[in-house]
N, C-alpha and C positions, 0 to 999 in steps of 0.2 A: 181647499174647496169647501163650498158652504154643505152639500150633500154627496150624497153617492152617485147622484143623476147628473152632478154636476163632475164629477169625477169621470165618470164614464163619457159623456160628451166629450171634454177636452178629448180622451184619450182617444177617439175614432178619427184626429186626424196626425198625421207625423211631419214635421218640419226638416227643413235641411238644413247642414252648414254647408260654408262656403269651401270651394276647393274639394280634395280629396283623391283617391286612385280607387280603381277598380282591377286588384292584382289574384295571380295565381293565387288559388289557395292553397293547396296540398294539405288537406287536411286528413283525406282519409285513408292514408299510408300510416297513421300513428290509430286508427280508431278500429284498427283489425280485432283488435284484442283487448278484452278487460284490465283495470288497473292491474298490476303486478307487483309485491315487492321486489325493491332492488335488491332484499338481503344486506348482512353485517359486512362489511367493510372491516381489515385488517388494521384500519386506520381513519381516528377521524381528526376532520379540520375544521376547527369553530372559529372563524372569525371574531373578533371583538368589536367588529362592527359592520353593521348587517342590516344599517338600515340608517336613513336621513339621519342628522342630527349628530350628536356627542356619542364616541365609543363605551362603550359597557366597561367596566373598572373590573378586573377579575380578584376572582375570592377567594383562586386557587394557588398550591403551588406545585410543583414537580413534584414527582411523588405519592403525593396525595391518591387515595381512592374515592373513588365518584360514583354514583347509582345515578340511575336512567330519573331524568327528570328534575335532579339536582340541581340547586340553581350556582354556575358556575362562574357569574359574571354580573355586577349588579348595574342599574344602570344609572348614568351622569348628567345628572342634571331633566330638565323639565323635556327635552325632547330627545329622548334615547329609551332604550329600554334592557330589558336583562336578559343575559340568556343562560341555556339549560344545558346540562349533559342529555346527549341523545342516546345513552346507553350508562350502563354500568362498567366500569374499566380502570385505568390507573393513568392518572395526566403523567404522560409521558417530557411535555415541554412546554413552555410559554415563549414561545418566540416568533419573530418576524418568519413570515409564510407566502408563497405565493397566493394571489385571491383573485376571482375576473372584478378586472377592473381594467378601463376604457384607456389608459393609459399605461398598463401589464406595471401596476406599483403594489409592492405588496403590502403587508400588514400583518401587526402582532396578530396572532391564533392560540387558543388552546387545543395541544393538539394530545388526543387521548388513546392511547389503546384499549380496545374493548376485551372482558375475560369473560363473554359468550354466555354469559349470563342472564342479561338484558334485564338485570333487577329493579324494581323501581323503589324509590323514596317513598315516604308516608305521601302522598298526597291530601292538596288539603280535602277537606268536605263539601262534596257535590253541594252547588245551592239550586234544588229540583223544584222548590217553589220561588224561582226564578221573579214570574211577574206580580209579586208582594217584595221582594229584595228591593233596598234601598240602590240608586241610581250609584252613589257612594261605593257602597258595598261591589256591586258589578262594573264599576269603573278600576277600582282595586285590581279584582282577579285579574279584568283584562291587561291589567297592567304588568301583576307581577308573573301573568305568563306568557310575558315576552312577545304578546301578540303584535304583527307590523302588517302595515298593507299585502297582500299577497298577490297584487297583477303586476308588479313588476318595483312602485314608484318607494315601497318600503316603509313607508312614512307610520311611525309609533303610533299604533288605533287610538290608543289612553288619552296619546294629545289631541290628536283629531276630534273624540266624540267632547272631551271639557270642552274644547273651542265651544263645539256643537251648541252646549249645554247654556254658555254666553250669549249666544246669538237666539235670536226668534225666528225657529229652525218652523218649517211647515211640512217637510217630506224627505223620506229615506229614500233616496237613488241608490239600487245594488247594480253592481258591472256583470254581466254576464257576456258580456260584448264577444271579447277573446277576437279583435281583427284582426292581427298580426298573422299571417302565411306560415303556415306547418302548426302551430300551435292550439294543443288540443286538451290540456288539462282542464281549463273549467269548464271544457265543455263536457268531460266524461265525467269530473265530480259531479257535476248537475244531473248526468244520468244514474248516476252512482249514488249518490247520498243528497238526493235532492229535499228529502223531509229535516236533513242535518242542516241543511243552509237553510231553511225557513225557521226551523226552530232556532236557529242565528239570529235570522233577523226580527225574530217575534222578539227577541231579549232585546235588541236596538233596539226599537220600538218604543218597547216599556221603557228601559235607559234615557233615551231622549225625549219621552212622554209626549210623543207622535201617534197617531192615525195611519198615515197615508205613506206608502210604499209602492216604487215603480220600478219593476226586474227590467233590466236591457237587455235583449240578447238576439242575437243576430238572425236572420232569418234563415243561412245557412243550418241551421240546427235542429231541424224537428225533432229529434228525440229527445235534447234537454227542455224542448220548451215544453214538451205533452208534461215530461218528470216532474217540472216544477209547477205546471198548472193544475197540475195534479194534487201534487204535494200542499199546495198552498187550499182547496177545495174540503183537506180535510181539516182547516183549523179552524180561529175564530177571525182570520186576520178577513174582514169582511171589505177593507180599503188598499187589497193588494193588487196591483196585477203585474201580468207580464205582458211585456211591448215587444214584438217583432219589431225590429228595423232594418233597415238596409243593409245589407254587406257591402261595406264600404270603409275601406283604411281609408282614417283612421277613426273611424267610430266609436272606438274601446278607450278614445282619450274622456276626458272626465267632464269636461266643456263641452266636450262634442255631442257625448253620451245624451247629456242637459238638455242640450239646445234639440239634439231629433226626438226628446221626448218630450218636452216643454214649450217648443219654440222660445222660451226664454235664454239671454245671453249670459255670461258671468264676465264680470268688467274687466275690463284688462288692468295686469296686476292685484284682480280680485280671489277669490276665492270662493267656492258656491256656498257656504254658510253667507254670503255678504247678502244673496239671493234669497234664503231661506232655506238652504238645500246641504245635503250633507252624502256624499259618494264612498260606498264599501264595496269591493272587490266581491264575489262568490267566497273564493277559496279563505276568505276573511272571517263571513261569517259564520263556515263551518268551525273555523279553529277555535272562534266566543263556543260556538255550541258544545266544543268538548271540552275548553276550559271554566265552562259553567257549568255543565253536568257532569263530566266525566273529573276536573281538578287535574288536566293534561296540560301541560303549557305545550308552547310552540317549537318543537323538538323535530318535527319531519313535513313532509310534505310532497303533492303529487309535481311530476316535471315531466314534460314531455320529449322523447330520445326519438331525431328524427332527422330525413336528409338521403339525399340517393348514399351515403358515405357509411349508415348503420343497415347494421344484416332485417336487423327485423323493427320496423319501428313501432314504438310504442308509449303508452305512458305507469310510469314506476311511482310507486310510493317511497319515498327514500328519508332517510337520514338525514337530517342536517350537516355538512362538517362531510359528507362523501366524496372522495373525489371521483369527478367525470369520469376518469379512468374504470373506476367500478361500475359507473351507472353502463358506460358505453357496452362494455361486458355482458353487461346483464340484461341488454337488449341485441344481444349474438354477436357483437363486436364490430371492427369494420369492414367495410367492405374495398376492394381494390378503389374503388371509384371515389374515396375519400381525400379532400383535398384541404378543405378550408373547417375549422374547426369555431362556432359559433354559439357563446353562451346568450340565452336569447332569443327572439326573433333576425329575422334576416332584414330588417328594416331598421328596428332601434338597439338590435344585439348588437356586444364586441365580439371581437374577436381575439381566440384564448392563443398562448402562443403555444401550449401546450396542456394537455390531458390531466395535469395533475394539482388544478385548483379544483376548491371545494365545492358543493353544492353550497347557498345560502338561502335564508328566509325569502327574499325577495325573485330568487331561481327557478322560472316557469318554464324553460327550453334551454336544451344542449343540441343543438344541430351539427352533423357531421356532413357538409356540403360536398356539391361535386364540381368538376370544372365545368360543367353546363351549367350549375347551379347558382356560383359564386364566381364568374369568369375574370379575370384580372382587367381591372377597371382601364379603360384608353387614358391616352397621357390627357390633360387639362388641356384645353385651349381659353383663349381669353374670352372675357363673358359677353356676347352678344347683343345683350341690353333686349333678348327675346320675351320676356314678363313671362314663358311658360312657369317659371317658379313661384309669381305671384298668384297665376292662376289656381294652382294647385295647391298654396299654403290655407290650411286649416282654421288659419289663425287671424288670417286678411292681414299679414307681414307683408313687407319688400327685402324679399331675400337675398336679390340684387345687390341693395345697399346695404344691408345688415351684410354682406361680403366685403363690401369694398370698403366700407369699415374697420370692418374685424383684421382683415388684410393690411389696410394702415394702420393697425393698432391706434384710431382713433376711440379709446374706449367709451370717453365722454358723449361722440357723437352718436356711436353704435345704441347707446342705452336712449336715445332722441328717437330711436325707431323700433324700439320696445323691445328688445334685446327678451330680453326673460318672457316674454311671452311666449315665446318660441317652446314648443313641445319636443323637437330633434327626433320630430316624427319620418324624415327620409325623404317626404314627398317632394320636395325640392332639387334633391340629389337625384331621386330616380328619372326626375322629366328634364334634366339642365342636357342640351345636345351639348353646351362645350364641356363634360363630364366633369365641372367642376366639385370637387367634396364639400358642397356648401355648407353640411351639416360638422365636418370637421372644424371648418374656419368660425362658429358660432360657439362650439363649446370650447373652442384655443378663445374665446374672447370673455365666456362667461366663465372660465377659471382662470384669466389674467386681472378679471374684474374681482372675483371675491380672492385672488390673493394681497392683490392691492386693498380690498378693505379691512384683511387678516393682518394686514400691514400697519395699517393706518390705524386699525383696534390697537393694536400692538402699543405701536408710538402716542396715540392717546393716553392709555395705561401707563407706558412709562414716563409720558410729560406728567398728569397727575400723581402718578406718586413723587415724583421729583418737586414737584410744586407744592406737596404735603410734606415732603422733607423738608424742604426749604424755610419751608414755614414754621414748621415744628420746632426747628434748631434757632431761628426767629426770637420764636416767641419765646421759647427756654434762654437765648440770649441777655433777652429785655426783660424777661422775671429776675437774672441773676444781677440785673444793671438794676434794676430796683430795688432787689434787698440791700446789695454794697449803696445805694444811696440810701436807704433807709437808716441805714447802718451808721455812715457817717454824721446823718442829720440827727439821731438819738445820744453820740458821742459829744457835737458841736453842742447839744442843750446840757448834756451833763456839766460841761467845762466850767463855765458861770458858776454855777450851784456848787461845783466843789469850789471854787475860788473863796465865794462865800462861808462855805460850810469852814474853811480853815479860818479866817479873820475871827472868827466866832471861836476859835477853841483856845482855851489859858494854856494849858499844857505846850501844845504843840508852840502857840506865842513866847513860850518860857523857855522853850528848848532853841528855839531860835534868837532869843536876846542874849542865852549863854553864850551862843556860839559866837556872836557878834562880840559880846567881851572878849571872849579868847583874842577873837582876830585883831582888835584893839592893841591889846595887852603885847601880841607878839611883835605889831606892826610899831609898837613905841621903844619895844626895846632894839629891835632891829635901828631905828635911828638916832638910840642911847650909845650903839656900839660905832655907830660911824664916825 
């Protein structure tokens, strides 16, 4: 915007998107009580991969001893990132582990015991004059401490703000959204360390050499939104503000966030830098503000422990690499009425088959449900052709047919109706009367899609290298078939020349008319004797 007046206009009215729910919250069963830590864990589990993109390469081996903050894993390639010892201990293993994940598949882990120590490495040097630091310089840190999105989507900051940095970015979107039912961490960080997340994102800011900043946060919240309009009153940042918006799943999606603040859309298959716009999570830009001042990388984090199924709910500052098991503990344990165990929200969470996968980077709820809670879904019946699911997608999809699709494993036709647009926001699933799992039949289609193109990458790589073989042994073929003619053709000019060179020599002409007498000589007397 050209002014501040023009800034402020826009933002006195709020836009909607299309669809959405108006669900249970349960929020204030986890807001009873201040953060808590969850305490050391006997045991930690560090995934090696913990976020969008390529797994982190480890540095360690069995054996080995480790200090809190250590970097234990580096990371591969341009979208991945590194991760850290959350303590001080002794790598107990490197091996295949259980982790939540949407299909209970597991994954290497380093997994460490801790020696209660919780020593930390040299850390690097606080950069305190931050907005004189070169963009460069604070793209680094963010990098090398392992920082990833933190509302759920994981995605490597470092890559995110470069994009940023490419595009003709005009405003910092921060999420304070949090619409997901039961969950309640960025809402309590925001009351809790709300000058830590501004000083966050005052370093965005500078970073992406922006103005103009819009906090989202749900109108459910009074307490975070005083904290942060608070917070934001004591700085310079004069082009901030924070926007009430509706409580409405799914609000907290990154599109959506956009559009009820902007009325502007982001295209489908686009992404909000395409708009000029670039979206960070809260619990994000606390983690920049301590790996910029404090030289903390991204080693723990807040998670909320909640559900008629835990004794006391709340939210824990924990450890990365914890398993649930500890956290559930440490929020009084379960309770008889625990049924259904939920890493997540109850909308886009999986479900864990068991208590003993780890907390990770991307790990904002662990819910322990109950049977009124989580009730055993009714059998499917065939779909209606009712459009409640159209009505209520986010995304202005045909759920419908992105089903019957997905169901005939048409996967060509499925991506005709924008298949990856799709957020596996739930609204679909929650409103379908023939209880279909629409939201299952969509990701069974976009992970049969990118296997097939993990495939096809595959088989491309190995026909080019085949075709560079080919080639290679080719061209080596026809260098060898060239020097053997070269060869011959330099022998055929010699032959002449010596022919010549002998006619020309006495000697060799003397030894050869010798020899012709002899043969004379003997050949006369042979016919003297017959």
């Amino acid at each position: 915007m050209s002014s501040q007046d023009d800034l402020d206009k826009l933002l006195t009215k709020l836009h909607n998107f299309h669809g959405g729910l108006h669900l249970p919250e349960h929020k204030q069963e986890s807001l009873q009580h201040p953060i808590a830590d969850a305490g050391l864990p006997q045991q930690l589990v560090i995934p090696l991969r913990q976020h969008i993109g390529r797994a982190a390469k480890a540095t360690v081996k069995a054996g080995d001893k480790v200090l809190k903050g250590e970097r234990i894993a580096e990371a591969e390639g341009a979208i991945s990132a590194p991760v850290h010892a959350p303590t001080s201990g002794t790598v107990k293993a490197i091996e295949v582990h259980a982790i939540p994940h949407p299909a209970a598949l597991p994954d290497t882990c380093i997994v460490i015991e801790p020696d209660g120590n919780d020593q930390w490495t040299e850390k690097p040097a606080a950069i305190l004059d931050y907005l004189s630091a070169s963009p460069d310089i604070l793209l680094q840190r963010i990098h090398n401490s392992g920082i990833v999105g933190m509302g759920g989507a994981a995605f490597p900051s470092h890559a995110k703000l470069l994009y940023g940095l490419k595009r003709n970015l005009h405003t910092l979107i921060i999420n304070g959204a949090e619409c997901e039912p039961y969950i309640t961490c960025d809402d309590i960080l925001m009351q809790e360390r709300a000058d830590d997340i501004v000083t966050g994102i005052e370093i965005i800011l500078h970073l992406l050499g922006l103005e103009r900043c819009l906090i989202g946060i749900e109108d459910n919240k009074p307490d975070a939104i005083a904290a942060m309009q608070q917070a934001i009153k004591v700085t310079s940042l004069k082009r901030t503000r924070v926007i009430e918006i509706p409580t409405i799943y799914p609000s907290g999606g990154e599109k959506q966030l956009i559009q009820l603040m902007t009325g502007e859309e982001v295209p489908s298959d686009g992404l909000p830098a395409d708009i000029g716009m670039v979206c960070h999570n809260v619990g994000t830009m606390a983690a920049v503000r301590d790996a910029v001042l404090d030289g903390r990388p991204l080693i723990s984090r807040i998670v909320t422990i909640s559900g008629e199924g835990i004794s006391e709910p709340r939210n824990l500052h924990a450890l990365i690499g914890t398993p649930i098991s500890h956290l559930i503990q440490a929020a009084g344990g379960y309770t008889d009425k625990a049924r259904q165990l939920v890493y997540g929200g109850p909308m886009m969470g999986i479900s864990l088959p068991d208590d003993q996968v780890p907390l990770t980077k991307g790990g904002n709820c662990v819910l322990a449900l109950s049977e009124n809670e989580a009730p055993d879904p009714e059998k499917a019946r065939a779909c209606i052709r009712c459009g409640k699911c159209a009505d209520v997608c986010p995304v202005k999809l045909l759920p419908q047919q992105l089903y019957w699709y997905s169901h005939a494993k048409d996967f060509d036709k499925v991506q005709d109706y924008n298949l990856f647009d799709c957020i596996e926001c739930g609204c679909c699933t929650h409103v379908c009367p023939s209880n279909i799992q629409l939201v299952h039949y969509f990701r069974f289609a976009k992970t049969e899609i990118w296997k097939q193109e993990e495939e096809k990458r595959k088989a491309d790589h190995a026909r080019r290298r085949h075709e560079a073989r080919t080639a290679r042994l080719e061209r080596i073929a026809a260098e060898r078939k060239s020097r053997l003619r070269k060869k011959k053709e330099d022998l055929e000019q010699k032959k002449p020349a010596a022919g010549k060179a002998d006619a020309g020599d006495p000697k060799k002409a003397a030894i050869e008319a010798a020899m012709k007498r002899v043969a004379d000589k003997k050949k006369a007397a042979q016919e003297k004797q017959q």
